[in-house]
DOSE-456581 format. One line per field, with one value per residue (C-alpha): x negated, y negated, z; residue number from 1. Coordinates in steps of 0.05 Angstrom, whole numbers, always signed. Layout:
N
c1: X / ...
c2: Y / ...
c3: Z / ...
num: NUM / ...
//
This chain:
376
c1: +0 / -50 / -93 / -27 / -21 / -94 / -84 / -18 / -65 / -117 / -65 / -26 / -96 / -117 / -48 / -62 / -119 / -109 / -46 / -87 / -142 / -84 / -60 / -132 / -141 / -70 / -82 / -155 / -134 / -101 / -132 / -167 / -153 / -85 / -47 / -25 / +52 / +43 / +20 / +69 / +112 / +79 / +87 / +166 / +173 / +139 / +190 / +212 / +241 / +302 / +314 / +355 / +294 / +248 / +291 / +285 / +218 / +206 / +252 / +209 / +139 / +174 / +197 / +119 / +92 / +125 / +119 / +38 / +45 / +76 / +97 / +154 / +142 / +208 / +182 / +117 / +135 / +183 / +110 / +97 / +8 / +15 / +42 / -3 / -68 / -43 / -40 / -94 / -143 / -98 / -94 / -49 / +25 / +14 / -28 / +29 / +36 / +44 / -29 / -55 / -22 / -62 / -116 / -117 / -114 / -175 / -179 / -220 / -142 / -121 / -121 / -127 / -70 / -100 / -97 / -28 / +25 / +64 / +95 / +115 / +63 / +54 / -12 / +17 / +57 / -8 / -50 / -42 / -44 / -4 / -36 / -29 / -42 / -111 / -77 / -51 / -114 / -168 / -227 / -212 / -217 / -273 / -318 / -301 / -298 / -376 / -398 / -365 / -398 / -471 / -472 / -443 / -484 / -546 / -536 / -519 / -590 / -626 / -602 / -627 / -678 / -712 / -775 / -755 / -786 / -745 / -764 / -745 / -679 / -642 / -659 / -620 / -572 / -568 / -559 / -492 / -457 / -485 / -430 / -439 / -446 / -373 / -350 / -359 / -327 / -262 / -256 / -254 / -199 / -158 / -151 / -120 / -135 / -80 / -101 / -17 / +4 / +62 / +97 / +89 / +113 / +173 / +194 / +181 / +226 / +167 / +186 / +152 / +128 / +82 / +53 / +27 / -4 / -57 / -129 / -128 / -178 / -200 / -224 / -155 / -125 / -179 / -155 / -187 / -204 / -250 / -325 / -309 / -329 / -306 / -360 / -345 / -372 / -312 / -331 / -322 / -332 / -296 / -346 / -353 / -274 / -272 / -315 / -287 / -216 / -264 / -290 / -224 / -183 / -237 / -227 / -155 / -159 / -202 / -155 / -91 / -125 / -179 / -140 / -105 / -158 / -233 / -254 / -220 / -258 / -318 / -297 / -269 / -333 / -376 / -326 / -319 / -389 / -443 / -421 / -465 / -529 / -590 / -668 / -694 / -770 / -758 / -755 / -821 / -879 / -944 / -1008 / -1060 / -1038 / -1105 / -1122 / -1044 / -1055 / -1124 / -1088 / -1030 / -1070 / -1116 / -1047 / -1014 / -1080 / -1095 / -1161 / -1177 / -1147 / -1194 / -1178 / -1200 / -1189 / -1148 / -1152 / -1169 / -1165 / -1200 / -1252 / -1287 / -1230 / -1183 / -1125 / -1162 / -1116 / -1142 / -1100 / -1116 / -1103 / -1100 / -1120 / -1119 / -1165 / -1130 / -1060 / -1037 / -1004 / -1004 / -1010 / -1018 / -1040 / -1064 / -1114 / -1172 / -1192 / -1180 / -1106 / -1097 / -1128 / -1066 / -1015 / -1040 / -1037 / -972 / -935 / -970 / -931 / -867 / -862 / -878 / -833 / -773 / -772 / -701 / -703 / -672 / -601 / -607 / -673 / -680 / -684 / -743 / -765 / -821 / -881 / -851 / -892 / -964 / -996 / -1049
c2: +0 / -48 / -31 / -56 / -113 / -142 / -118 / -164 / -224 / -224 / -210 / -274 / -313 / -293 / -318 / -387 / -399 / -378 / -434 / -496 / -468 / -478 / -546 / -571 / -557 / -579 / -645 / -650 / -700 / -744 / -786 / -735 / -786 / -771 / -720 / -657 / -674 / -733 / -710 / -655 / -715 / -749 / -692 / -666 / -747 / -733 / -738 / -684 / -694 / -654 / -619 / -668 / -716 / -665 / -660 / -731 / -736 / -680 / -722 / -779 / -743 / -715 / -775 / -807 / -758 / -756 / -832 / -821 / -759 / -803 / -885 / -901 / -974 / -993 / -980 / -1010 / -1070 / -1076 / -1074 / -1146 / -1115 / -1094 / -1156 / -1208 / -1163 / -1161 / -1239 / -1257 / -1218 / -1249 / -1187 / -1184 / -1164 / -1112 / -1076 / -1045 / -1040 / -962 / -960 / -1008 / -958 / -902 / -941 / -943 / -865 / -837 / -755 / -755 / -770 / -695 / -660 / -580 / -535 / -521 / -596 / -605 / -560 / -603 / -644 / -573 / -568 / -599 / -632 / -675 / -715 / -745 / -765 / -825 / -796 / -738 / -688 / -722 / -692 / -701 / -733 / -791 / -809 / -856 / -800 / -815 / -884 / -889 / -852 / -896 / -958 / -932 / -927 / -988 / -1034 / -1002 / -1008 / -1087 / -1107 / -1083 / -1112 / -1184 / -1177 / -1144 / -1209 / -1260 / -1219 / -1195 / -1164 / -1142 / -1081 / -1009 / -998 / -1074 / -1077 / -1011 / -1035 / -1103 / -1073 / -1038 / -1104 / -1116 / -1053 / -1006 / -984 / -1035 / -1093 / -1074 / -1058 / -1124 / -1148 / -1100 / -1127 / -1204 / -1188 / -1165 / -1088 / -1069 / -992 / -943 / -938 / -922 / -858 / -820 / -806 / -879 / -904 / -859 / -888 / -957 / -948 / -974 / -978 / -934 / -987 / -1017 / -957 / -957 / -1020 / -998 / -953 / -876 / -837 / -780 / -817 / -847 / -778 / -773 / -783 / -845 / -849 / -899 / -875 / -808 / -810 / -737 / -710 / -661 / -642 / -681 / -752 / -813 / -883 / -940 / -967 / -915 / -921 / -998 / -982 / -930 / -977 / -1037 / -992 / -961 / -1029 / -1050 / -979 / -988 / -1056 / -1045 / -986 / -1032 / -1088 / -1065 / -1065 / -1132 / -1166 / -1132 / -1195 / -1193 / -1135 / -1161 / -1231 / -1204 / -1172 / -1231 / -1272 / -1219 / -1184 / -1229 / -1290 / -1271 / -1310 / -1252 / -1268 / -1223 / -1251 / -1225 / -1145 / -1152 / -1120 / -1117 / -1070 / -1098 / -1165 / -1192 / -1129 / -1127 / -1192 / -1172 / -1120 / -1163 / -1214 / -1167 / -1130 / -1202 / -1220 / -1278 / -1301 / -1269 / -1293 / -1352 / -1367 / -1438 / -1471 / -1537 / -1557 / -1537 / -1557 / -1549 / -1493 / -1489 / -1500 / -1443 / -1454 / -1464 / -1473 / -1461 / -1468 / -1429 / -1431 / -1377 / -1407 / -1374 / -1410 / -1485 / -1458 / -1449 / -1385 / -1383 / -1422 / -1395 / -1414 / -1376 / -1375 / -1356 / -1347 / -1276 / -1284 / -1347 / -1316 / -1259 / -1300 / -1346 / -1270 / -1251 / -1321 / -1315 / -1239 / -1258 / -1321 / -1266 / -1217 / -1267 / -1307 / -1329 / -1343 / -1409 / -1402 / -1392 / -1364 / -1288 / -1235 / -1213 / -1150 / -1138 / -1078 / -1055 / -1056 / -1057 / -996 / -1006
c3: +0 / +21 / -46 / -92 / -47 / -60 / -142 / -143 / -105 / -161 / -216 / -188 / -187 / -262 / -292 / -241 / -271 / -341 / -334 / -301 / -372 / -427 / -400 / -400 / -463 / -494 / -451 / -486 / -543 / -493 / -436 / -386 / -318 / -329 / -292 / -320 / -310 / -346 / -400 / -407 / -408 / -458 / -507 / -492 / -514 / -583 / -640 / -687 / -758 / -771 / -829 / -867 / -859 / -880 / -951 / -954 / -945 / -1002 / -1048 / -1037 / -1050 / -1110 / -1139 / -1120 / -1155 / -1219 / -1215 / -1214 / -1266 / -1313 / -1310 / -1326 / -1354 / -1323 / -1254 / -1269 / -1285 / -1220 / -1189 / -1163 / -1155 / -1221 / -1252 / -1211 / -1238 / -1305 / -1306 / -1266 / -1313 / -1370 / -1409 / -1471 / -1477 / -1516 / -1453 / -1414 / -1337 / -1346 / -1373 / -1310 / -1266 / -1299 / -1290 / -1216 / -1201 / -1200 / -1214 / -1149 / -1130 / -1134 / -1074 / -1066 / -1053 / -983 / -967 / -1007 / -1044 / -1083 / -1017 / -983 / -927 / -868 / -881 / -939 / -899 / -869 / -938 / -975 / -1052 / -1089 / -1141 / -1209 / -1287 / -1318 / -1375 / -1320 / -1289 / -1314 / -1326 / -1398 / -1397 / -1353 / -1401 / -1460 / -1416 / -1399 / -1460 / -1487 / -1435 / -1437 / -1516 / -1513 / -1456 / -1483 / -1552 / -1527 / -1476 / -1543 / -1590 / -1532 / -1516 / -1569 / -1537 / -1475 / -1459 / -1456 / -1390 / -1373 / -1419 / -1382 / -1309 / -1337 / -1366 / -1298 / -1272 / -1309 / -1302 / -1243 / -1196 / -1135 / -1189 / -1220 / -1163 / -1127 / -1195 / -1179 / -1107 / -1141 / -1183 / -1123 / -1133 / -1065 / -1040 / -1020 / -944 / -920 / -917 / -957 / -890 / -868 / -936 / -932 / -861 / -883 / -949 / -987 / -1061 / -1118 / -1156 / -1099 / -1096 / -1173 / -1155 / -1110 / -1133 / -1113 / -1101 / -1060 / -990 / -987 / -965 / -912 / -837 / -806 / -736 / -703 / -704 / -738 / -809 / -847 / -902 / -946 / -1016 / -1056 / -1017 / -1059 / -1045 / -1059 / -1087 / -1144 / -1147 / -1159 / -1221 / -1253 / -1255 / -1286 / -1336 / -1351 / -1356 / -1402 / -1450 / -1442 / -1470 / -1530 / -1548 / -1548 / -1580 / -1630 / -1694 / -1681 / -1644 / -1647 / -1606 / -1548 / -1515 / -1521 / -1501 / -1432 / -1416 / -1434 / -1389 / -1323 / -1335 / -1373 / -1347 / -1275 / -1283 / -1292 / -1280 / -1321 / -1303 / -1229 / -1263 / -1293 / -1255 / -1285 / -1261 / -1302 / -1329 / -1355 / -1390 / -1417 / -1452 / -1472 / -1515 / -1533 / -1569 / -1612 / -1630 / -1649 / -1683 / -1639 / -1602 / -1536 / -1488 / -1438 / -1368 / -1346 / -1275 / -1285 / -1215 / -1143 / -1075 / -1010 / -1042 / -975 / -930 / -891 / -948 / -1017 / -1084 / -1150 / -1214 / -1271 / -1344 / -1406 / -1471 / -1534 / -1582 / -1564 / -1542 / -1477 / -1461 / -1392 / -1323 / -1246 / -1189 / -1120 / -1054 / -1102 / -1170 / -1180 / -1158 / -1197 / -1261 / -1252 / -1241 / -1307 / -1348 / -1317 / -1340 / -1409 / -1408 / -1387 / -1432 / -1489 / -1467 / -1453 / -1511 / -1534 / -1609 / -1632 / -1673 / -1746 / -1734 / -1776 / -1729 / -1688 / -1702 / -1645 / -1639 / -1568 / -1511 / -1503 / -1467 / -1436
num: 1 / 2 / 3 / 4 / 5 / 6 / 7 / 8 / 9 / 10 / 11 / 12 / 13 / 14 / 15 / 16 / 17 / 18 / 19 / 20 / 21 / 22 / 23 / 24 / 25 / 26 / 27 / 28 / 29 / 30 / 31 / 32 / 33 / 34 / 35 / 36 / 37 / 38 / 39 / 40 / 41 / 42 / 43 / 44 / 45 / 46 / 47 / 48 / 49 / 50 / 51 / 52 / 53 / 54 / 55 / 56 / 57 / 58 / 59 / 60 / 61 / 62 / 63 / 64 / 65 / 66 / 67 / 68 / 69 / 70 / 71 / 72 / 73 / 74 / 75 / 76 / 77 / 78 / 79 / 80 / 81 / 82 / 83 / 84 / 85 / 86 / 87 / 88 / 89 / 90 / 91 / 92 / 93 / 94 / 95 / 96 / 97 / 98 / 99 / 100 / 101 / 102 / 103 / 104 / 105 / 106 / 107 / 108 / 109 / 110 / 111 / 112 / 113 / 114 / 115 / 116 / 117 / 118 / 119 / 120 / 121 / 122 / 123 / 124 / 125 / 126 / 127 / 128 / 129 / 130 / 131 / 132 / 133 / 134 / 135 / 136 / 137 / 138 / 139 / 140 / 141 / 142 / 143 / 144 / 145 / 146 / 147 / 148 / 149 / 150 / 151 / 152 / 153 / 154 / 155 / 156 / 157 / 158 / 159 / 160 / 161 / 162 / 163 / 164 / 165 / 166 / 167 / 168 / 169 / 170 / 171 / 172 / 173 / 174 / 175 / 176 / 177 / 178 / 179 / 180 / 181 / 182 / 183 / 184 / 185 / 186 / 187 / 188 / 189 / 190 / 191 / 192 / 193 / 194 / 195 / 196 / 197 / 198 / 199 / 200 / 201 / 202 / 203 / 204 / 205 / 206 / 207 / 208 / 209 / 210 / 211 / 212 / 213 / 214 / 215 / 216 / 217 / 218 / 219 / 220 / 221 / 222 / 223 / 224 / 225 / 226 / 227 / 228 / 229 / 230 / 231 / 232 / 233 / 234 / 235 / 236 / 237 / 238 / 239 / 240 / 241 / 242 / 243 / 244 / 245 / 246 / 247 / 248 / 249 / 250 / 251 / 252 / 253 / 254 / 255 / 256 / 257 / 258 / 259 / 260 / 261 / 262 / 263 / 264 / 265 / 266 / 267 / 268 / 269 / 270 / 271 / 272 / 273 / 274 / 275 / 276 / 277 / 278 / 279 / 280 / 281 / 282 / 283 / 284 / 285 / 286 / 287 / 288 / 289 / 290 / 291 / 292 / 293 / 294 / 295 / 296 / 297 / 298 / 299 / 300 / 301 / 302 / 303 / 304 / 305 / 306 / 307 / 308 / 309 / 310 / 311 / 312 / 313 / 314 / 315 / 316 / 317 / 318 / 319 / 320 / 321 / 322 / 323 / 324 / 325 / 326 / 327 / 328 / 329 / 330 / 331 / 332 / 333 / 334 / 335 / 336 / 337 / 338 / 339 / 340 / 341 / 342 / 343 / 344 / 345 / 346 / 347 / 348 / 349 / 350 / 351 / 352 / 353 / 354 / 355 / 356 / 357 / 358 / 359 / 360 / 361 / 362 / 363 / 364 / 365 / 366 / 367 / 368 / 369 / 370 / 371 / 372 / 373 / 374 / 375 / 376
//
């Protein structure tokens, strides 16, 4: 008798224990100073959808989703993001709101049937984008928008500068297009990011159309929570996403307007895109300057190149200056000065390169057809 009596004791202990264990760890998420009644409270208060909601909801993932698969152009132009963008970047008529909309989801957008089954699970009440055709994003566009911009950009720096180097001309063109460059130029125009839920736009009775307004991509479906940051293999910035709508508006508009206006293309990248001011002298960076323009001249068929000092000051002091020039023959190529003559003579060869290599021909002036590079 007295051996069942001590079994029941420890049997009654293990299922105390293995209690006080469960509601420490359903009470984890929550604020540990709290007692344990309260925070059985806290979640008996937690709300629960009923099923009639639920169908609702559904409805309204349904009818975002086919609004995203394919834009109606009635909707879209109910979209007040839509219509500001369109006339802000003063884009023609014939460019439709339905094809700005495309522009904005990203294929990044699509989320995986674990994460999302077509608005049936649970998880896809929480993420802020719905799985969309590949014939409705902006891949597409992007590609063409790419390629549209790196072959006008480097034409217009080729034609003002004619003997830029190769290695010189792509880390310009660079310049122009690279993603945080067009993507600072997306964030001007006012491209707002999805950041709201589905579930949250459903309880707010947020229209359709505002959604069309907004940029999708993949990170907007990712749960935020202050100094957490997810990673996973599919992670893509907003950065990368404000370019690919830049280089996508800019395919889409050459594709409306290319047989009526073959112009206007070109004209809105030379006004949103080349109209940044670029030093192209600051991406020069020469290893052997006065050898370089050694070479140069007896290439050009021009005199070796002399360096005389101009001026100096305080040669025997604790700051000296010396000012050196390059002469060829009687021309001066060159001019630099520095704290002696070794670093003044380098500076002198390194002007006499850059003025070389950034020459702007005059208008009406043939076209300069230049030797490349010299390798020294």
């Amino acid at each position: 008798m007295s051996r069942q009596i001590i079994a029941s004791s420890r049997l009654l202990k293990s299922f105390h224990v293995a209690t006080l264990t469960t509601r420490s760890y359903s009470g984890r998420n929550l604020i540990l100073s709290r007692p344990l009644h309260h925070i059985s409270s806290v979640q008996q208060k937690t709300p629960k959808l009923a099923t009639p909601q639920l169908d609702e909801y559904r409805v309204y993932y349904k009818q975002v989703q086919d609004a995203i698969n394919d834009v109606p152009e009635t909707i879209a132009s109910k979209s007040t993001a839509l219509n500001a963008l369109h006339s802000r970047l003063k884009l023609p008529k014939a460019f439709p709101n339905s094809t700005l909309a495309r522009c904005l989801t990203c294929r990044s957008s699509q989320l995986s049937p674990t994460n999302n089954n077509s608005g049936n699970s649970s998880g896809s009440a929480f993420t802020s984008t719905v799985p969309s055709n590949n014939f409705c994003d902006n891949h597409g566009l992007n590609i063409f928008g790419k390629n549209l911009l790196t072959y006008h950009v480097s034409r217009q720096i080729m034609a003002q500068y004619p003997r830029l180097p190769t290695v010189v001309l792509n880390a310009a063109v660079d310049a122009y297009i690279s993603h945080n460059v067009l993507a600072s130029v997306g964030k001007s125009w006012g491209i707002e990011l999805e950041n709201t839920s589905v579930l949250d736009r459903y309880l707010k009775e947020e229209p359709i159309q505002l959604t069309l307004g907004r940029l999708r991509f993949f990170n907007n479906s990712l749960k935020r929570e202050d100094g957490v940051e997810v990673i996973t293999g599919q992670n893509f910035s907003a950065e990368a996403a404000y370019a690919l709508a830049v280089r996508s508006i800019i395919g889409a508009l050459w594709a409306y307007t290319n047989e009526t206006n073959p112009a206007l293309a070109f004209k809105f990248i030379d006004d949103h895109i080349l109209s940044r001011k670029l030093d192209v002298t600051k991406i020069f960076q020469f290893e052997h300057p006065t050898r370089e323009l050694a070479v140069l001249c007896r290439r050009e068929g021009l005199e070796a190149p002399v360096s005389k000092l101009l001026a100096e000051s305080g040669r025997h002091s604790k700051a000296p200056v010396f000012i050196v020039g390059v002469f060829s023959g009687l021309e001066k190529l060159g001019e630099g000065f520095g704290a002696s003559l070794k670093e003044a003579k380098a500076r002198a060869a390194t002007d006499a390169l850059t003025k070389w290599y950034c020459y702007e021909p005059v208008k009406g002036q043939p076209s300069v057809i230049d030797h490349g590079a010299v390798i020294v």
